[in-house]
C-alpha positions as CSV (number, residue, x, y, z in Angstrom):
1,X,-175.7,90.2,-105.0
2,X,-172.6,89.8,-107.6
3,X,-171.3,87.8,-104.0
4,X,-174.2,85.4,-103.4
5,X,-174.0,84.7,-107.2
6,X,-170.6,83.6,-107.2
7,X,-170.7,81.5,-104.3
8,X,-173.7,80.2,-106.0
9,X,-171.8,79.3,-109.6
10,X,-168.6,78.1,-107.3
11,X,-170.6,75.7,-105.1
12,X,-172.3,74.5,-108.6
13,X,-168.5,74.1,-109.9
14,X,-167.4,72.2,-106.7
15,X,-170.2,69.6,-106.9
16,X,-169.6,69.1,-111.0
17,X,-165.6,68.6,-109.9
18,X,-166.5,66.3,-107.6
19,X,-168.9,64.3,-109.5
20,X,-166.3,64.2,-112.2
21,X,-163.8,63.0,-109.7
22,X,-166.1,60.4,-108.6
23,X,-166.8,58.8,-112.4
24,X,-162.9,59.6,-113.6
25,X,-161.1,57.3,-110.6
26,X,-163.0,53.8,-111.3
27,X,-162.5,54.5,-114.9
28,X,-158.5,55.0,-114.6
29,X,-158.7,52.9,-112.6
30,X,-160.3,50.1,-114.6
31,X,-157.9,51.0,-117.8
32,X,-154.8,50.4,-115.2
33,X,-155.5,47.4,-113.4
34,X,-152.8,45.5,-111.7
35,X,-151.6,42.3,-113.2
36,X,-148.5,39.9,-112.7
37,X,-147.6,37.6,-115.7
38,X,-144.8,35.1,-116.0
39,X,-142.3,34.7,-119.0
40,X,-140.1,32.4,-119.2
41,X,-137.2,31.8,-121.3
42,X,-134.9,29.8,-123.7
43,X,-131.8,30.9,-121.8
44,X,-130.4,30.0,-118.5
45,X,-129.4,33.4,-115.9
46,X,-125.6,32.9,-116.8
47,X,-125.8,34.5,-120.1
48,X,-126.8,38.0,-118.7
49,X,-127.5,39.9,-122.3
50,X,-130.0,37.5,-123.8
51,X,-131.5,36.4,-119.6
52,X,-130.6,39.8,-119.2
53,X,-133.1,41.4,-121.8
54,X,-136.1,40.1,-120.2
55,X,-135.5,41.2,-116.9
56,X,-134.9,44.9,-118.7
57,X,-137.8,44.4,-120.7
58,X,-139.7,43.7,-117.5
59,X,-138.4,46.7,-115.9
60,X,-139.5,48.9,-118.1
61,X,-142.9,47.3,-118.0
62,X,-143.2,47.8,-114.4
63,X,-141.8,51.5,-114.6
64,X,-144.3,52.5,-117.3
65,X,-147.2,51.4,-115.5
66,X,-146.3,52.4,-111.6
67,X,-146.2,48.7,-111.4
68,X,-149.4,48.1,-112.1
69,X,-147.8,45.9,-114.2
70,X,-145.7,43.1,-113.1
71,X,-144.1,40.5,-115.7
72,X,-141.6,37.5,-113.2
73,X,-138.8,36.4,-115.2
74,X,-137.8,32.3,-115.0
75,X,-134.6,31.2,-117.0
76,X,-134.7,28.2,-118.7
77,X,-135.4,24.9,-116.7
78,X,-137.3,26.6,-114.0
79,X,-140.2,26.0,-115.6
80,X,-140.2,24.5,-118.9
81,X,-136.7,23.5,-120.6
82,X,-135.3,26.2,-123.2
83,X,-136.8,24.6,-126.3
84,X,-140.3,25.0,-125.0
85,X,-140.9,28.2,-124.4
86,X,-143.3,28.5,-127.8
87,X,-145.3,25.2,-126.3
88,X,-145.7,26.7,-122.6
89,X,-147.0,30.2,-124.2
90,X,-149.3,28.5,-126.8
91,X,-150.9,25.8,-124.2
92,X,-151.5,28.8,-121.2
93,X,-149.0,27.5,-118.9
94,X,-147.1,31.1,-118.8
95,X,-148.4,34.0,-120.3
96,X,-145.4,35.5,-122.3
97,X,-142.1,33.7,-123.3
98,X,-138.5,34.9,-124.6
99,X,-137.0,32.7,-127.6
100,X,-135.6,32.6,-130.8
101,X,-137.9,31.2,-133.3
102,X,-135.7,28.6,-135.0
103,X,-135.7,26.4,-132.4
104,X,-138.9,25.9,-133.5
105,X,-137.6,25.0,-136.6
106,X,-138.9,20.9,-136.2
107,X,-142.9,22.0,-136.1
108,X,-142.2,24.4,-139.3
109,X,-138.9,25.3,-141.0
110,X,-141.0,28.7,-141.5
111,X,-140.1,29.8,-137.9
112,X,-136.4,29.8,-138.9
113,X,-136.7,32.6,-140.8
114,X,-138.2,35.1,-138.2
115,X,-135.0,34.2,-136.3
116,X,-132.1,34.0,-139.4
117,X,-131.5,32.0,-142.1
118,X,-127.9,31.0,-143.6
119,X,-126.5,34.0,-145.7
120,X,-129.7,36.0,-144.7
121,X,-130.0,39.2,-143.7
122,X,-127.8,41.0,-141.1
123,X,-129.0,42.9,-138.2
124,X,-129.8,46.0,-139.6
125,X,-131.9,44.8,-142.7
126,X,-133.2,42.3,-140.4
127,X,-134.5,45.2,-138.1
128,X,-135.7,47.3,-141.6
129,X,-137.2,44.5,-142.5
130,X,-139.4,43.4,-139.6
131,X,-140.3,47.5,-139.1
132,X,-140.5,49.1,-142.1
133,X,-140.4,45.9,-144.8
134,X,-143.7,44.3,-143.7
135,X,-141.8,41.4,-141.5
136,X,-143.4,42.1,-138.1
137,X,-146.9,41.2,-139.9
138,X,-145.6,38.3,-142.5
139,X,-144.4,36.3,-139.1
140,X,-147.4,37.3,-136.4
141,X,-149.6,36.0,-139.5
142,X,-147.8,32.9,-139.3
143,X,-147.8,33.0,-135.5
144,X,-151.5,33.3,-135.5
145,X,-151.5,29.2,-135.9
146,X,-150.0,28.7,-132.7
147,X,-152.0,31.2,-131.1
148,X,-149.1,33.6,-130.1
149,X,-147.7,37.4,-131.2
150,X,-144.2,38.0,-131.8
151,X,-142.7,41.0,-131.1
152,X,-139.0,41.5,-132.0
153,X,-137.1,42.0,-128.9
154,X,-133.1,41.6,-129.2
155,X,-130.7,40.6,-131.5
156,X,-127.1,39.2,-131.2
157,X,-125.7,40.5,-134.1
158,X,-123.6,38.5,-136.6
159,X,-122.2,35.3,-134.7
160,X,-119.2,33.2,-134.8
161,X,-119.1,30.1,-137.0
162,X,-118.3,28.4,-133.2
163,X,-115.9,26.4,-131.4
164,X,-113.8,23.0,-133.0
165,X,-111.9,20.2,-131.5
166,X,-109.7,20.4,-135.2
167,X,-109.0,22.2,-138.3
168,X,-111.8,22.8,-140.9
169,X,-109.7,23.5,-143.8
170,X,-111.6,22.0,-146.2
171,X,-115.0,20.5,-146.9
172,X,-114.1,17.0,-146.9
173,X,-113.0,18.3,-143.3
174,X,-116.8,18.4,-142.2
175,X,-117.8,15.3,-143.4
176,X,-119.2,12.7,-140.4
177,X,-118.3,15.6,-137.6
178,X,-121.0,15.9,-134.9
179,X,-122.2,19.6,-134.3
180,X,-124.2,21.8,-132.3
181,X,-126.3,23.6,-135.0
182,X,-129.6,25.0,-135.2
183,X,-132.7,25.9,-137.7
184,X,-132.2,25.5,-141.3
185,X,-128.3,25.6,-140.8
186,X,-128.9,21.9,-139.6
187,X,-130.0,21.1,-143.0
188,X,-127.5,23.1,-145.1
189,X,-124.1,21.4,-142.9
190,X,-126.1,18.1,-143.4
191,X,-125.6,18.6,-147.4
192,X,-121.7,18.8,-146.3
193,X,-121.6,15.9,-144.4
194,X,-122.1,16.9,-140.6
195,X,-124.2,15.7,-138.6
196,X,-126.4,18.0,-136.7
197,X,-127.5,18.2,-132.8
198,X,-129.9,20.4,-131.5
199,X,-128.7,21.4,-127.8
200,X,-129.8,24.5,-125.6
201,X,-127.7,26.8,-124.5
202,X,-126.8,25.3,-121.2
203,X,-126.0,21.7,-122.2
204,X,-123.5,22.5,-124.9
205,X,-120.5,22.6,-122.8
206,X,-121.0,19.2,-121.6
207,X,-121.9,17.9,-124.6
208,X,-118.3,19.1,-126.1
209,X,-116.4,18.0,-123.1
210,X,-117.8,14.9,-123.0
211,X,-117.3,14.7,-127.4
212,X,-121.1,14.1,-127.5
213,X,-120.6,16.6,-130.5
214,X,-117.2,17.4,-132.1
215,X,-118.2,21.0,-132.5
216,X,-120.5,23.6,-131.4
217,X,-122.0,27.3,-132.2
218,X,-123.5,29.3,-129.8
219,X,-123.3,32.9,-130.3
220,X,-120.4,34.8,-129.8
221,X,-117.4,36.0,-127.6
222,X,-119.5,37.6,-124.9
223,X,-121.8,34.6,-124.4
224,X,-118.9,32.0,-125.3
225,X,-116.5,33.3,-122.4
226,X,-118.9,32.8,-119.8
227,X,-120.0,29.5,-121.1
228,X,-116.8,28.6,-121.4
229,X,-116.2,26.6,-124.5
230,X,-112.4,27.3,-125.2
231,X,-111.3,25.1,-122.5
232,X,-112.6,22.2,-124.6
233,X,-112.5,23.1,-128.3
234,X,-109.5,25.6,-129.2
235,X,-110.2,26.6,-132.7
236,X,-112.9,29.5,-132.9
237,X,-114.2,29.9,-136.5
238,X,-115.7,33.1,-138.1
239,X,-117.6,34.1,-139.8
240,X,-120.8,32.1,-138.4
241,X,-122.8,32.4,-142.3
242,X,-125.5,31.0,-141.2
243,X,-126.6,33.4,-138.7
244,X,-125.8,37.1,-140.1
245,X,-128.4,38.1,-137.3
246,X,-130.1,36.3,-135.0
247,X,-133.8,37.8,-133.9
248,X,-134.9,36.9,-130.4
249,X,-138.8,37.1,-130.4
250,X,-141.2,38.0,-126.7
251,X,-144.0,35.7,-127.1
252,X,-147.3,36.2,-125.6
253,X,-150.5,34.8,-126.2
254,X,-153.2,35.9,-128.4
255,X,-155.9,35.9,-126.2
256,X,-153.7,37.4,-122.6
257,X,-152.6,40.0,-125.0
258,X,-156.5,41.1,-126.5
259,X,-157.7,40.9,-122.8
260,X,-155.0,43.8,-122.0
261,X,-156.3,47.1,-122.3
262,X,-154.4,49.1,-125.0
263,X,-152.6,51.6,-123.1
264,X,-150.5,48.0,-121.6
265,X,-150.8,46.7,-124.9
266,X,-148.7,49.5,-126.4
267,X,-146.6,49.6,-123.1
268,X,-145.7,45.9,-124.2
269,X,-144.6,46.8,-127.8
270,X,-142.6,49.7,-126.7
271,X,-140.7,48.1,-124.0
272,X,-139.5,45.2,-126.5
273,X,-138.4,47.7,-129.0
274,X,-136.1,49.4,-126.2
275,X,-135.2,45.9,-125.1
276,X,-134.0,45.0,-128.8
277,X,-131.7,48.3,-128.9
278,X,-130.4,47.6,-125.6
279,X,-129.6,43.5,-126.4
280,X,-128.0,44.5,-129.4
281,X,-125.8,47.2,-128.0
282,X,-124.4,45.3,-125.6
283,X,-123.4,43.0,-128.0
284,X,-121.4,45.3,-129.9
285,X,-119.9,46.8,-126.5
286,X,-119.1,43.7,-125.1
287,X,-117.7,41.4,-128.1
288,X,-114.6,43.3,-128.7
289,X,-113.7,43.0,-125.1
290,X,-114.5,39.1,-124.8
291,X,-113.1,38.1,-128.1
292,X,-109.5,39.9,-126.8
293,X,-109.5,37.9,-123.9
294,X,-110.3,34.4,-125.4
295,X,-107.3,34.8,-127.7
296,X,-105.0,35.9,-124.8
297,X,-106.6,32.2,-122.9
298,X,-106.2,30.3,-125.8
299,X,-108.3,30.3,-128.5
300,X,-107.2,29.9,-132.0
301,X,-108.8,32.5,-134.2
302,X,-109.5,31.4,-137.9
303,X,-111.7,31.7,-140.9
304,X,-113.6,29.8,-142.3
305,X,-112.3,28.9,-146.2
306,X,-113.4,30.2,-149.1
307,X,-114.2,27.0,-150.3
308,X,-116.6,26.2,-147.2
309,X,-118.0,29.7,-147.2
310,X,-118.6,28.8,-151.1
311,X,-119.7,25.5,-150.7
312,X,-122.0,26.4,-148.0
313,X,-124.1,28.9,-150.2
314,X,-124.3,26.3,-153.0
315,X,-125.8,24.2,-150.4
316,X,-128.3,26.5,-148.5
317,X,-129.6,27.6,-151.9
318,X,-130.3,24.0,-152.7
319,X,-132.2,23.9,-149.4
320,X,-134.3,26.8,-150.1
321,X,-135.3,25.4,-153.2
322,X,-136.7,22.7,-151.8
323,X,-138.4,24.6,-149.0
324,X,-140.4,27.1,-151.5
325,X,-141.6,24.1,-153.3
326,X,-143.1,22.5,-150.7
327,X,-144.0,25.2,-147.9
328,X,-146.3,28.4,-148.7
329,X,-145.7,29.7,-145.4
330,X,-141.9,29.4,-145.9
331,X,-142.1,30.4,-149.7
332,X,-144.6,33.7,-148.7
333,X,-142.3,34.7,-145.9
334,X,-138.7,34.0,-147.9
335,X,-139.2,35.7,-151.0
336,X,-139.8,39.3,-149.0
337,X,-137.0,38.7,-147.2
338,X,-134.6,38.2,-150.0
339,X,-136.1,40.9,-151.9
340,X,-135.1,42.5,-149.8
341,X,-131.9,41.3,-148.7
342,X,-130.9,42.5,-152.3
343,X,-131.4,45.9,-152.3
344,X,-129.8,45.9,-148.9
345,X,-126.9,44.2,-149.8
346,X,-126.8,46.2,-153.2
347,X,-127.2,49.4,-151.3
348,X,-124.4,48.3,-148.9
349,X,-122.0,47.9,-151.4
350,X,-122.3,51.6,-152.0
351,X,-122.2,53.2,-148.6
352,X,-121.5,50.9,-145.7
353,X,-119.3,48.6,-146.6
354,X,-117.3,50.6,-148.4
355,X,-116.8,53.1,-145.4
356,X,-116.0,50.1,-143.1
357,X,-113.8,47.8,-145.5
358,X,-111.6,51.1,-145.6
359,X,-111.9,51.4,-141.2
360,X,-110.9,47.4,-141.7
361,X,-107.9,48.2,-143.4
362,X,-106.9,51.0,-140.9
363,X,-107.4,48.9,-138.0
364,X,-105.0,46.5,-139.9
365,X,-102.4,48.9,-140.2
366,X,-102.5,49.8,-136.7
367,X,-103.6,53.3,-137.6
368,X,-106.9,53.6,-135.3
């Protein structure tokens, strides 16, 4: 009897597992489906941290989902040119795009500042900021315009101040030259005479060979080696002030990225926080190295004067100025940032700084 009754209860428990079986697979099945997006991106394959990053980011996309998920990567040119990405996300013609907002600077000088703006924040307040400052939804309520989300997803850290065919000793020394410059630093070097060209990545070592411009800033020894710009301009300036960070953004739609379930959705964000560490890390394993072997090729190391570094704040202050007047969106978006860009600089002054202006001075001692 106790027999009969438990093959009885165990038959009734086979049929329930199997009926649960039966609803469970469509449903997982339906919240993983298989999809295959494109991005494309600003930079060409040569510079293999910032091309590089997507094809992580993708990665780890793919791994997370048994790859279910599948995002191609296209460099810049094999589908839209570099400075389109935003356009080719917001219009549908790929679904998700890597860029850095300020080349965007032309439809809104707003999208500078979810990139960098001159004497800005550095990487680290840029990255407190955008998580823990309110940045992230300041700039995707901007983004909401263009019908794209941003999500933070690499950052070079503090560039050079680039590559010159002379001297900049002075001021006066910038007046009439010709440079590759981007976002709001375009405007501030205007106010000191230069005359500013916006170039992608991959057409700035022609443009200097060929003295299209006189000078050019990119990003820094890493990226600089490999595009090869001391061959044509010796004298390599630091610090670059106008870009104390420099955010890249992964675009994607509004409406590819609401159609996603929210298990992919959350994939997404996750993989382009990894993908920021990992961009920015390279950087600071790779720079030392690079910046070494440009001196030992040839390139003449200086910095930038007190009297441009000085003259340069005067000048992207009076820039600002302008900007809050006339632009909410830049006025909304600017003051949280230099909120707090104060306390970070104030609370910098205490700790940081102080730790590694006394690691400087031990370096310069040859005592590390």
């Amino acid at each position: 009897m106790q027999r009969r009754k438990f093959i009885r209860t165990a038959g009734v428990g086979a049929a329930a597992v199997a009926t649960t079986a039966a609803v469970a697979a469509p449903a997982i099945a339906q919240s993983a489906p298989e999809i295959n997006w494109r991005l494309t991106s600003s930079f060409p394959k040569s510079l293999d941290t910032l091309y590089g990053g997507v094809e992580h980011f993708a990665k780890i996309v793919a791994e997370a989902t048994d790859n279910k998920f599948q995002i191609r990567t296209f460099a810049a040119g094999e589908i839209v040119p570099g400075l389109q990405v935003l356009d080719a996300v917001q219009n549908g013609t790929v679904e998700m795009g890597q860029t850095a907002f300020y080349y965007y600077y032309g439809k809104d000088p707003t999208f500078a500042l979810a990139t960098v703006v001159p004497f800005g924040l550095n990487t680290r307040q840029m990255n407190s900021w955008v998580i823990q400052g309110g940045g992230e939804q300041l700039i995707n309520d901007f983004l909401k315009t263009y019908n794209v989300i941003g999500m933070v997803g690499g950052n070079t850290t503090a560039q050079m101040g680039g590559w010159f065919r002379k001297e900049i000793k002075t001021v006066d020394d910038l007046k009439g030259l010709k440079m590759r410059i981007a976002g709001l630093a375009g405007d501030v070097m205007t106010k000191l005479g230069v005359v500013p060209q916006q170039i992608a990545g991959g057409d700035i070592y022609p443009a200097l060979e060929k003295g299209t411009v006189d000078a050019a800033e990119w990003v820094g020894p890493y990226d600089d080696q490999k595009l090869g710009f001391v061959k044509v301009a010796p004298y390599y300036y630091y610090p670059g002030w106008w870009e104390g960070n420099a955010a890249l953004h992964l675009i994607v739609g509004i409406d590819k990225f609401n159609a996603l379930p929210k298990t992919y959705q959350q994939i997404l964000r996750m993989a382009a926080a990894e993908t920021n560490a990992f961009i920015t890390a390279r950087y600071d394993a790779d720079n030392p190295k690079a910046l070494r072997a440009l001196i030992a090729t040839g390139a003449k190391l200086m910095p930038f004067s007190q009297q441009v570094l000085e003259a340069s704040f005067v000048a992207a202050n009076d820039v600002y100025a302008g900007l809050v007047e006339k632009n909410a969106n830049f006025k909304k978006i600017y003051e949280s940032q230099m909120a707090f860009r104060k306390d970070g600089v104030l609370w910098g002054r205490v700790a940081e700084n102080t730790f590694d202006n006394f690691m400087a001075r031990q370096s310069a001692a040859n005592k590390l």
